[in-house]
C-alpha positions as CSV (number, residue, x, y, z in Angstrom):
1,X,146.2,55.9,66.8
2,X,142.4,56.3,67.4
3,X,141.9,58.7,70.3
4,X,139.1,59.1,72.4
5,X,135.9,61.6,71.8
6,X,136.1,64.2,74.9
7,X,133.3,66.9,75.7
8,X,134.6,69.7,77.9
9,X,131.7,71.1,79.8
10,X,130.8,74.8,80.8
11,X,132.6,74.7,84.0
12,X,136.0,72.4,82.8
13,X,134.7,69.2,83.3
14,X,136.0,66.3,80.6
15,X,133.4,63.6,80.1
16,X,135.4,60.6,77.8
17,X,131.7,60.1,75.2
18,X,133.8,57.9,72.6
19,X,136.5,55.6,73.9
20,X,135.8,54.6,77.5
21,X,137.9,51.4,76.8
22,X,141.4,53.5,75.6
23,X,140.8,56.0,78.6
24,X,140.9,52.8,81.0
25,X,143.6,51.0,79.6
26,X,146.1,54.2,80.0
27,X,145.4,54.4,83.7
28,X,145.3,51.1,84.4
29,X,148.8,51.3,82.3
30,X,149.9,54.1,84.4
31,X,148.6,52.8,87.8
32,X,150.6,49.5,87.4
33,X,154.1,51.8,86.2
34,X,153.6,49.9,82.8
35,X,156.8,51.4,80.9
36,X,155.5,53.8,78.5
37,X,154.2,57.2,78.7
38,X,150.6,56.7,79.8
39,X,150.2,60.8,81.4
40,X,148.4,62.2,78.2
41,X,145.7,60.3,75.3
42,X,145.4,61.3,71.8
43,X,141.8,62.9,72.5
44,X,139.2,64.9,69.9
45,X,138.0,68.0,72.4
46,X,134.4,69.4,71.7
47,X,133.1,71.6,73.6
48,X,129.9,72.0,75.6
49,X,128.0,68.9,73.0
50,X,124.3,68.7,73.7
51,X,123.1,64.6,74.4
52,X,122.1,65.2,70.8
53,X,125.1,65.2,69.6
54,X,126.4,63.5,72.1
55,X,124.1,60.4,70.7
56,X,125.4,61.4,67.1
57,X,128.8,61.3,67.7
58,X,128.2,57.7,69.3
59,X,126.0,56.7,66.5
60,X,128.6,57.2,63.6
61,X,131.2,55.6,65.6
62,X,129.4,52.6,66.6
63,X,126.3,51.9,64.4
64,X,127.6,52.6,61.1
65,X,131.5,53.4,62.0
66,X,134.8,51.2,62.1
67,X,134.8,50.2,65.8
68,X,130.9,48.8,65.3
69,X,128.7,47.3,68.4
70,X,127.5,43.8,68.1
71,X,124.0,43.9,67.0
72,X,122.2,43.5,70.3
73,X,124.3,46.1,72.0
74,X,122.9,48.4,68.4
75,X,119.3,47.2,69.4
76,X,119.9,48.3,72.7
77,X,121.2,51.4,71.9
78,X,118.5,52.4,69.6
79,X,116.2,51.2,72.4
80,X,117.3,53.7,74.5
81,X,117.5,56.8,71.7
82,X,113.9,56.2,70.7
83,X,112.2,55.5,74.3
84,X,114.2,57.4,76.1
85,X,115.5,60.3,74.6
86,X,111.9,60.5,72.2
87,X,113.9,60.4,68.5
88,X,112.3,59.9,65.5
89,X,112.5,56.9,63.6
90,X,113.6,59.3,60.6
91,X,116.6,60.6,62.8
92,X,117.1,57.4,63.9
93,X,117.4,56.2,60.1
94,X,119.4,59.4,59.1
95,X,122.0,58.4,61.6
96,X,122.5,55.2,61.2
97,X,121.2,53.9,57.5
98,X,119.2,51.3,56.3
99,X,115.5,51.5,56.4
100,X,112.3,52.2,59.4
101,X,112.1,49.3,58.4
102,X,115.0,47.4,59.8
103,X,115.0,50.3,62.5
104,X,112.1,48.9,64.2
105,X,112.8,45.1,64.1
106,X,116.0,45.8,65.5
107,X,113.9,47.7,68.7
108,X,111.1,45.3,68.6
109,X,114.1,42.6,68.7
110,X,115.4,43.9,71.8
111,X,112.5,44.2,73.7
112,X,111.4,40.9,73.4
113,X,114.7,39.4,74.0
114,X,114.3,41.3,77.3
115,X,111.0,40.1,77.7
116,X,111.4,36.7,77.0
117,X,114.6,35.1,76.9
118,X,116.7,36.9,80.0
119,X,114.1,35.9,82.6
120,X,114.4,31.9,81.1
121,X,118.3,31.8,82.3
122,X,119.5,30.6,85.5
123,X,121.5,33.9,86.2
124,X,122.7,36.8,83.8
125,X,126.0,35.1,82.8
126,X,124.2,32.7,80.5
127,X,122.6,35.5,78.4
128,X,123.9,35.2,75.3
129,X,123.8,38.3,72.9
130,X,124.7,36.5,69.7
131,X,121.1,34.9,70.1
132,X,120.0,38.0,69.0
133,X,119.8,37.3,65.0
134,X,116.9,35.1,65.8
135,X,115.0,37.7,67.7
136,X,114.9,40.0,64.9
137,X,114.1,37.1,62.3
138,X,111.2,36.4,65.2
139,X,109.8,40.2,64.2
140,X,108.8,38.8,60.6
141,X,104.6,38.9,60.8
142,X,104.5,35.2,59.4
143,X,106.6,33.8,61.9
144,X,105.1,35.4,65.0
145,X,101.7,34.4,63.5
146,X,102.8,31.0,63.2
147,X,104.0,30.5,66.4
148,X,100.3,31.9,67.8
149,X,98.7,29.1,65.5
150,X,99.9,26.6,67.1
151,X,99.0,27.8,70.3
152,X,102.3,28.6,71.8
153,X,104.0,31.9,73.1
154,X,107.0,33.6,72.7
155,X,108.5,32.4,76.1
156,X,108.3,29.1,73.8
157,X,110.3,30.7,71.3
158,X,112.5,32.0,74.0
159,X,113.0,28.4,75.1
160,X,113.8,27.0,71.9
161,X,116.9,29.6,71.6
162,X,118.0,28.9,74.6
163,X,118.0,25.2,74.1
164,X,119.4,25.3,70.6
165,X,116.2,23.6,68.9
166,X,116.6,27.0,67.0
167,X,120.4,27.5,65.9
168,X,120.7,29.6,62.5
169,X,118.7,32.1,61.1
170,X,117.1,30.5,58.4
171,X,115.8,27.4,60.9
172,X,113.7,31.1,63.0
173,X,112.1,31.2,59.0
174,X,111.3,27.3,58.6
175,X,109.2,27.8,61.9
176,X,105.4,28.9,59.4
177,X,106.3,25.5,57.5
178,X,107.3,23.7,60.5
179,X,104.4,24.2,63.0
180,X,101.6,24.3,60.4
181,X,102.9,20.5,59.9
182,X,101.7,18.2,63.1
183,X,104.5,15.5,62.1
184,X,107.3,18.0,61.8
185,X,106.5,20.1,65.1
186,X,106.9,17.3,67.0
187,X,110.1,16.3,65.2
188,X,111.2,20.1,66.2
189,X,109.9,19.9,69.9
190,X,111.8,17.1,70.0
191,X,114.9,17.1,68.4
192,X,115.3,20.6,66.9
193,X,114.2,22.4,63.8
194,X,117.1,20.8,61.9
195,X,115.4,17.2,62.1
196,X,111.9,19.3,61.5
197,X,112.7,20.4,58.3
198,X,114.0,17.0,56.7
199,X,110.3,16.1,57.3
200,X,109.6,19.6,55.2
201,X,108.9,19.0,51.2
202,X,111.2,21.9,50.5
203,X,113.5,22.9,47.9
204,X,117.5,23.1,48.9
């Protein structure tokens, strides 16, 4: 129903830009004489795209479209459009909504997940993406600041994802009350920030 995004270059080429997963499914289909008619794909020709609008095309269908990428797969993404291919954070926002703002984090996310937390696991099959939430809840000023304070790192924080003494979101934004409290930081070393912040005089 959905068919693939196809650029047809100068010389006859077809490059598959939107859809890579379809496109494999239909050969593997028609290598392994599934029955069906797997010769030709629903497919949405353009002709001779520039990587501009190459990356726009991807954009619309991925960061803001139907078929979206998991937010660490967006982060990377972006990653790659503003370092690599030099965008503006205004393009960036134009294309895919939201704010600079939430633009950035999402980068800034990504990098330090890079940084920190993939060089912690034993081998690449125990990265996790869906740790990513806490990454970008790490970006908040007062939480980074907080974790300086108390004389620790972000390879700290890296290790309390990957050990689960950080699950949920809002346990990344207990971490300012948590570690400015000597009791309740070693409650969280310990056992996790869920056990910190019973220690916490907080509201519900």
């Amino acid at each position: 129903i959905q068919p693939i995004i196809v650029n047809r270059s100068a010389d006859g080429r077809n490059t598959c830009i939107d859809g890579n997963t379809r496109l494999a499914l239909y050969r593997s289909f028609r290598e392994e004489k599934i029955v069906g008619d797997w010769q030709t794909i629903p497919a949405v020709v353009y002709n001779e795209l520039d990587e501009e609008d190459i990356d726009a095309i991807r954009l619309q269908a991925h960061l803001v479209g139907p078929r979206q990428w998991d937010p660490y797969s967006k982060g990377k993404y972006l990653t790659y459009l503003r370092n690599k291919q030099h965008f503006p954070f205004n393009r960036l926002v134009d294309f895919c909504g939201g704010s600079k703002k939430a633009v950035k984090e999402s980068i800034d996310a990504y990098a330090d997940m890079e940084r920190y937390y993939r060089p912690i696991l034993e081998s690449d099959s125990d990265f996790d993406p869906r740790r990513f939430s806490g990454f970008v809840e790490l970006q908040k000023p007062a939480v980074k600041m907080a974790i300086a304070k108390a004389g620790l790192t972000l390879t700290d924080f890296a290790q309390w994802i990957r050990d689960r003494k950080i699950d949920g979101l809002a346990e990344v934004r207990w971490l300012p009350s948590i570690l400015k409290d000597q009791a309740a930081t070693e409650v969280f070393l310990r056992d996790g920030a869920a056990a910190a912040s019973k220690m916490l005089d907080r509201p519900a």
